[in-house]
Backbone and ligand atoms as CSV (ligand in chain L), in Angstrom:
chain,resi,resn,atom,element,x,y,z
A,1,UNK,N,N,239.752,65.776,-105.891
A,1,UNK,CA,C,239.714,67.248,-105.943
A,1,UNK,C,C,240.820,67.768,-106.854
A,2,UNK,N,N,241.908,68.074,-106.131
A,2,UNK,CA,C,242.866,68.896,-106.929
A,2,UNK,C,C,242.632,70.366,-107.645
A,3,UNK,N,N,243.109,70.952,-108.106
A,3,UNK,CA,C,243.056,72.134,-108.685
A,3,UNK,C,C,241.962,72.203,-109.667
A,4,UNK,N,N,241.794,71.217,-110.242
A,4,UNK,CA,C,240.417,71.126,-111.504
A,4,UNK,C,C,239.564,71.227,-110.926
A,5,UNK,N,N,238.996,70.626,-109.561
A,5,UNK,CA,C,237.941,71.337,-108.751
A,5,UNK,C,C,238.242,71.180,-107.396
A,6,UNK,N,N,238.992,72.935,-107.103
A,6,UNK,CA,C,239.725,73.342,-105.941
A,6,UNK,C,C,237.958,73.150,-104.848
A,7,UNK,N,N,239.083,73.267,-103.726
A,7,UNK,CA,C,237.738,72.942,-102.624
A,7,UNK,C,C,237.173,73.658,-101.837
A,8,UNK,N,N,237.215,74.887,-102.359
A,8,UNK,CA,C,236.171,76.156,-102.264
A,8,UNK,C,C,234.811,75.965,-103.090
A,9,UNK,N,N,235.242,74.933,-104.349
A,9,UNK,CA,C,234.177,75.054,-105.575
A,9,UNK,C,C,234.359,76.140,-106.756
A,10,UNK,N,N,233.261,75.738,-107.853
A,10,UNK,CA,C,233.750,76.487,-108.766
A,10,UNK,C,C,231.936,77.556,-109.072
A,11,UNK,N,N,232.339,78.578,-108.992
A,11,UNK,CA,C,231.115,79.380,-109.481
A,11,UNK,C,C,231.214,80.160,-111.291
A,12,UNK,N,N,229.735,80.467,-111.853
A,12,UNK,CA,C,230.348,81.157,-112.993
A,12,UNK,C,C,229.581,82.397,-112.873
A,13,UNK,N,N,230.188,83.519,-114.177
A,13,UNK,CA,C,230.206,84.542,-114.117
A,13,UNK,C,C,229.266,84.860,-115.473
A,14,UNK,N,N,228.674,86.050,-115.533
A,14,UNK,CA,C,228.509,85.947,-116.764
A,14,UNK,C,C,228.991,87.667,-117.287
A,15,UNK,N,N,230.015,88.234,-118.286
A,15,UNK,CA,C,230.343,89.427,-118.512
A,15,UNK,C,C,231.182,89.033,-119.856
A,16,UNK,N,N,232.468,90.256,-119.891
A,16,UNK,CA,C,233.188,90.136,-120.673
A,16,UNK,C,C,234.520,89.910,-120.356
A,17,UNK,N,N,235.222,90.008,-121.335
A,17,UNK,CA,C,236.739,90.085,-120.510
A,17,UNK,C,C,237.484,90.932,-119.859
A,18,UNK,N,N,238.418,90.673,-118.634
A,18,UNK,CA,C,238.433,91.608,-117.745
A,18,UNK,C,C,237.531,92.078,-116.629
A,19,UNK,N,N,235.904,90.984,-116.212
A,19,UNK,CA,C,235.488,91.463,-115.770
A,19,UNK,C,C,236.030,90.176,-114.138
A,20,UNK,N,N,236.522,89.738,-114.183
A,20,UNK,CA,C,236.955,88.529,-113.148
A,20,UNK,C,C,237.772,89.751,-112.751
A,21,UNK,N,N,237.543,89.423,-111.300
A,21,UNK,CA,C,237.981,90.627,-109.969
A,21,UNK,C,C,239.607,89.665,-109.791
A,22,UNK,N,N,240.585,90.319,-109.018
A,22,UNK,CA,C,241.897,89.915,-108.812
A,22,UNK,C,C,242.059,89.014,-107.770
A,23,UNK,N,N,241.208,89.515,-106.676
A,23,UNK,CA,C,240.734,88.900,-105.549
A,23,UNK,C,C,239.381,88.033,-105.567
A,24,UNK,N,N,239.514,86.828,-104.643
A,24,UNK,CA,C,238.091,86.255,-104.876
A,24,UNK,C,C,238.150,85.594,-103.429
A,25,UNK,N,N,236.677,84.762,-103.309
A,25,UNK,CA,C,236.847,83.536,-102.325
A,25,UNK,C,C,237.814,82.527,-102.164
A,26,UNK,N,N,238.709,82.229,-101.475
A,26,UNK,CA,C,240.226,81.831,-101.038
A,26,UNK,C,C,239.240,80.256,-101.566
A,27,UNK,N,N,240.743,79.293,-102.324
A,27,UNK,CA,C,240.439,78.170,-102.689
A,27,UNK,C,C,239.810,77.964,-103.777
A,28,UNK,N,N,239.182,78.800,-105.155
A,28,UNK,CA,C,237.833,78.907,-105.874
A,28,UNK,C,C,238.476,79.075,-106.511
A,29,UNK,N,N,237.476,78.702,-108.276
A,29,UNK,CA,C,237.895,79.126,-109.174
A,29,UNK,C,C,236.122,79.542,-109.885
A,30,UNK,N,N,236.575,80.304,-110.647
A,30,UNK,CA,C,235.244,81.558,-111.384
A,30,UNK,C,C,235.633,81.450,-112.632
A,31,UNK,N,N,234.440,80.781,-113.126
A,31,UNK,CA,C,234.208,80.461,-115.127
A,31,UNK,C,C,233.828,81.398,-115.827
A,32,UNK,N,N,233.750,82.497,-116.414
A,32,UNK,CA,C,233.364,83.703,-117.196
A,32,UNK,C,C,232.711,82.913,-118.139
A,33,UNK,N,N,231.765,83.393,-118.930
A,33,UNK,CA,C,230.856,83.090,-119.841
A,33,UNK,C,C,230.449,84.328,-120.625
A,34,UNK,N,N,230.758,84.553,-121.641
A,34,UNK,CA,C,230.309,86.280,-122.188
A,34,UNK,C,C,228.555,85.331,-122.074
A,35,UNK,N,N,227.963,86.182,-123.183
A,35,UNK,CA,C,226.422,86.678,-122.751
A,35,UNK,C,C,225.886,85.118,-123.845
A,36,UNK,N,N,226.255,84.752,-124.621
A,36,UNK,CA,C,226.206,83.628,-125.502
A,36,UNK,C,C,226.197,82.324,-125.183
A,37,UNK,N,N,226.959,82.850,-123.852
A,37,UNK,CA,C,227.207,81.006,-122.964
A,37,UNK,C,C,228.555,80.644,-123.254
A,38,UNK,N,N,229.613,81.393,-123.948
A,38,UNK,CA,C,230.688,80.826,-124.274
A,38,UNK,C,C,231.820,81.047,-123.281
A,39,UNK,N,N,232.764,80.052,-123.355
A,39,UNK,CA,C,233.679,79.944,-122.109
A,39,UNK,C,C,234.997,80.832,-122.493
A,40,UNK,N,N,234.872,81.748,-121.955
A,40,UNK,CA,C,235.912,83.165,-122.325
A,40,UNK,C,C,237.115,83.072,-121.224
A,41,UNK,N,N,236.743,82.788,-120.378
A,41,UNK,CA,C,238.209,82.665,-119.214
A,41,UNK,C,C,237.868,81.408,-117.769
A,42,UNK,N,N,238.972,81.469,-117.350
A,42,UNK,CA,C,238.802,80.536,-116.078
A,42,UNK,C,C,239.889,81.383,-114.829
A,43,UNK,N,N,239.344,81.450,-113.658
A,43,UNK,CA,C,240.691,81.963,-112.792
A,43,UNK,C,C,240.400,81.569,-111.488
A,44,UNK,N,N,241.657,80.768,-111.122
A,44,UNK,CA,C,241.610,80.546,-109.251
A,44,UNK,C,C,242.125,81.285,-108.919
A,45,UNK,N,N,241.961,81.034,-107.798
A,45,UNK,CA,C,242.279,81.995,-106.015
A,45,UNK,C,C,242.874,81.442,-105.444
A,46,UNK,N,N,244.318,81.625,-104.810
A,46,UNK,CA,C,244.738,80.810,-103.446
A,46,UNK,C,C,244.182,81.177,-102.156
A,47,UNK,N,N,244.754,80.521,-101.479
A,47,UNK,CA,C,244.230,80.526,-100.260
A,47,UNK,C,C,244.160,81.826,-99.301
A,48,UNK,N,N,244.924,82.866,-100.006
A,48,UNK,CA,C,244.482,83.928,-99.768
A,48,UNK,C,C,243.541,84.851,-100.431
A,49,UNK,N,N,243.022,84.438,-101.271
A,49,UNK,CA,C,242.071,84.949,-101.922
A,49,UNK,C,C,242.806,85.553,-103.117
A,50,UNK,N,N,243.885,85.509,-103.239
A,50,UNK,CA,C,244.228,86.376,-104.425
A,50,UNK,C,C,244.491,85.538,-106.163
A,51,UNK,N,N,244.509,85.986,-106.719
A,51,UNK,CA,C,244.289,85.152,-108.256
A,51,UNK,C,C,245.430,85.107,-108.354
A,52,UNK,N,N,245.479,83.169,-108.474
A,52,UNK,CA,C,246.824,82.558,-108.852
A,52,UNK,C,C,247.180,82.107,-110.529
A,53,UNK,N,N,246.202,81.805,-110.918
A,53,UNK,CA,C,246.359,81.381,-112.068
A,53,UNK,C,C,244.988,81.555,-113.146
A,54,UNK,N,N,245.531,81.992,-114.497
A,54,UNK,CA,C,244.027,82.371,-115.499
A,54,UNK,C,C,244.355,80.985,-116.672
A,55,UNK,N,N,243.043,80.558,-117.075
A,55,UNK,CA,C,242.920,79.923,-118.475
A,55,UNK,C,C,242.160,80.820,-119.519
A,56,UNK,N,N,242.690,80.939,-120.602
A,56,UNK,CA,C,242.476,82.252,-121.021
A,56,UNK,C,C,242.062,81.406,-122.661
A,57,UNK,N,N,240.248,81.682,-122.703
A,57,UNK,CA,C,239.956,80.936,-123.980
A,57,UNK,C,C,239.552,81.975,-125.355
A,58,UNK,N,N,239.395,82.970,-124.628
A,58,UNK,CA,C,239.699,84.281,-126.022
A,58,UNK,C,C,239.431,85.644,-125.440
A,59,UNK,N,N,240.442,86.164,-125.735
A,59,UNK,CA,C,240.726,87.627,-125.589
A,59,UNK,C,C,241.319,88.406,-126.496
A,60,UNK,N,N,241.208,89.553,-126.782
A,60,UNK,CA,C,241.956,90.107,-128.244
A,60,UNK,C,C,243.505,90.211,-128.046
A,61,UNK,N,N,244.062,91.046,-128.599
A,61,UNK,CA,C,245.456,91.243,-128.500
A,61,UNK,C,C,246.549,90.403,-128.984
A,62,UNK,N,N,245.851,90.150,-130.748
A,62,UNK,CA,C,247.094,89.463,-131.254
A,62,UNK,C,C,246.718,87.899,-131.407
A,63,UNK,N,N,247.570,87.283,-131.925
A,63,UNK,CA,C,247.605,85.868,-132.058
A,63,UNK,C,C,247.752,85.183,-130.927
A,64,UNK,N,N,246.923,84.128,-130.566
A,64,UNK,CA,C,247.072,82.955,-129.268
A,64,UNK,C,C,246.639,81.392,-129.974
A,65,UNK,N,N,246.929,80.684,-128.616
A,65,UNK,CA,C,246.918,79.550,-128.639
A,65,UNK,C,C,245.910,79.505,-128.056
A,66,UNK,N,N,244.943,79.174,-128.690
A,66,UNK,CA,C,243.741,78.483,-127.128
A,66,UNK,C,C,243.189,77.498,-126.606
A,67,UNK,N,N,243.256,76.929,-125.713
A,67,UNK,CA,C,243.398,77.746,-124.564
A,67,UNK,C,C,244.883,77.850,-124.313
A,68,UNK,N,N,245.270,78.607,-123.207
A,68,UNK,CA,C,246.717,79.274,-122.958
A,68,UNK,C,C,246.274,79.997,-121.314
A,69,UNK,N,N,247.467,79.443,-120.569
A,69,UNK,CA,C,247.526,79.750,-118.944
A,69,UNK,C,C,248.216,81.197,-118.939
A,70,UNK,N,N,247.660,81.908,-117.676
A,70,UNK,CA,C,248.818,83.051,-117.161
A,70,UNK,C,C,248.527,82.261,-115.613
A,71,UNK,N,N,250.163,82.408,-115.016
A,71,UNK,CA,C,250.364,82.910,-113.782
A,71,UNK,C,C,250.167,84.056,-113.248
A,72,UNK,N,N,250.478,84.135,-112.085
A,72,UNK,CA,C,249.727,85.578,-111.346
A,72,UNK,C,C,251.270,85.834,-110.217
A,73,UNK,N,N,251.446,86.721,-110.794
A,73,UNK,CA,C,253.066,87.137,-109.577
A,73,UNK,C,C,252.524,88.565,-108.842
A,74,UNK,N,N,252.565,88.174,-107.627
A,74,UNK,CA,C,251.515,89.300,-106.539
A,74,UNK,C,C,253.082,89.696,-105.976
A,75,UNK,N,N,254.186,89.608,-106.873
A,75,UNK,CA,C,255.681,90.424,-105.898
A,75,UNK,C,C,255.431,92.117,-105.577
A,76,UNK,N,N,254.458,93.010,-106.933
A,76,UNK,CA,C,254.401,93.756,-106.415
A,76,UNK,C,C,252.728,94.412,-106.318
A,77,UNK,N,N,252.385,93.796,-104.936
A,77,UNK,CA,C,250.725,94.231,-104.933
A,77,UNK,C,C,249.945,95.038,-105.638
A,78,UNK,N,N,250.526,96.391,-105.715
A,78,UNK,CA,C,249.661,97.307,-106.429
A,78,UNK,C,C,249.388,97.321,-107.767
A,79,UNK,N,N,250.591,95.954,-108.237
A,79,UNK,CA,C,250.640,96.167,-110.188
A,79,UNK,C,C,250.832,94.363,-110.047
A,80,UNK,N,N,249.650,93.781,-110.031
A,80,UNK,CA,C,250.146,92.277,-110.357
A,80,UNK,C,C,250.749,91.991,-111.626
A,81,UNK,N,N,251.844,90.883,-111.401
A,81,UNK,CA,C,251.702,90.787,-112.981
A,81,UNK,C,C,251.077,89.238,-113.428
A,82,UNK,N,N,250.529,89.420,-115.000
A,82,UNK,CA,C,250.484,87.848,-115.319
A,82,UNK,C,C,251.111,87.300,-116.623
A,83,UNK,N,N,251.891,87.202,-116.219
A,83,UNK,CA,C,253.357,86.342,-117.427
A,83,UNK,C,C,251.813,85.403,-118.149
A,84,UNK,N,N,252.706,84.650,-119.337
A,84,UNK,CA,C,252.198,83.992,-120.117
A,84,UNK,C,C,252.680,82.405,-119.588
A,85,UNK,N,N,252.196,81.462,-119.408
A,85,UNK,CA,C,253.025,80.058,-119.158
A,85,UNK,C,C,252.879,79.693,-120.562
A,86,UNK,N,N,254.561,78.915,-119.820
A,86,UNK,CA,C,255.115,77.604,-121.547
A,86,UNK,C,C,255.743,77.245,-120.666
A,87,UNK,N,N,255.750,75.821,-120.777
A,87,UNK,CA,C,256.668,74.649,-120.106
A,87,UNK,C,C,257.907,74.516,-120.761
A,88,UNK,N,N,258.201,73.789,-120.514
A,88,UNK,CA,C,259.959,73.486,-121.114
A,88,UNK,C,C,259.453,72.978,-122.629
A,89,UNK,N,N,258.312,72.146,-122.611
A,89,UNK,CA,C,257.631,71.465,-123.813
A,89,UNK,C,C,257.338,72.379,-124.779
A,90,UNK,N,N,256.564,73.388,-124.311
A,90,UNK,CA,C,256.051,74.402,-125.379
A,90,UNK,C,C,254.279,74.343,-124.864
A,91,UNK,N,N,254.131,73.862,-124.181
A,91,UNK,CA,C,252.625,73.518,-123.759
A,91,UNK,C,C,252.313,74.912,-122.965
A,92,UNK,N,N,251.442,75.368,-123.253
A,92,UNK,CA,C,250.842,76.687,-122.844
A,92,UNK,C,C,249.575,76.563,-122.285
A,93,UNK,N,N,249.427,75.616,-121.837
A,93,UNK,CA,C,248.365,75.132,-120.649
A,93,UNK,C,C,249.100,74.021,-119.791
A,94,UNK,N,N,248.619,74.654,-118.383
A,94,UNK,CA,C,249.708,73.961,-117.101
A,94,UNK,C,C,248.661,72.596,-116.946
A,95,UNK,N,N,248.653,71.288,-117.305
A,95,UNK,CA,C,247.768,70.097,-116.935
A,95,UNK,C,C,247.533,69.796,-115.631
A,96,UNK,N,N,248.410,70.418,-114.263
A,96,UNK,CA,C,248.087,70.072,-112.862
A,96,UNK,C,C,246.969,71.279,-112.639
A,97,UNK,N,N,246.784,72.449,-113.437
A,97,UNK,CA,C,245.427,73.127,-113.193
A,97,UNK,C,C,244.267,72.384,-112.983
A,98,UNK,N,N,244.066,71.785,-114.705
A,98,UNK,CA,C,243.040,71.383,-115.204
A,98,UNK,C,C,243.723,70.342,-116.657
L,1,ZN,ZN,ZN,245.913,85.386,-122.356
């Protein structure tokens, strides 16, 4: 199992970006697919249902790496935030995700 396929399971979506809800089924992770079939984002849920972590395979806003992780900091509920991850390496995808 592990985080690559948490043990809620993984369902997909099909929209655009931004359309993955904050909250989901506790344990899960939800594959976005715009309308083409292409893999636009990835995001789990902990065990409280709330979104812990995004893989983020294209979104506008500038130059990226892709793919490229955000964390999810729920310190202040009403305004999550999601930082960008980089390891000490420079690696901008966390490998114990996925
Ligand atoms: Zn991003």
């Amino acid at each position: 199992m592990g985080m690559c396929k948490p043990s809620g399971g993984i369902s997909k979506q099909i929209g655009r970006v931004g359309d993955l809800k904050t909250t989901g089924e506790p344990n899960t992770r939800k594959d976005l697919y715009n309308e083409d079939g292409k893999l636009i984002q990835q995001r789990w849920y902990g065990s409280d249902g709330n979104a812990i972590w995004d893989r983020d395979w294209s979104h506008g806003g500038g130059e990226h790496e892709w793919p490229h992780d955000h964390s999810w900091d729920w310190t202040n509920p009403q305004h999550p935030d999601r930082p960008a991850y980089e390891d000490e390496y420079g690696n901008k995808t966390n490998s114990s995700y996925c």
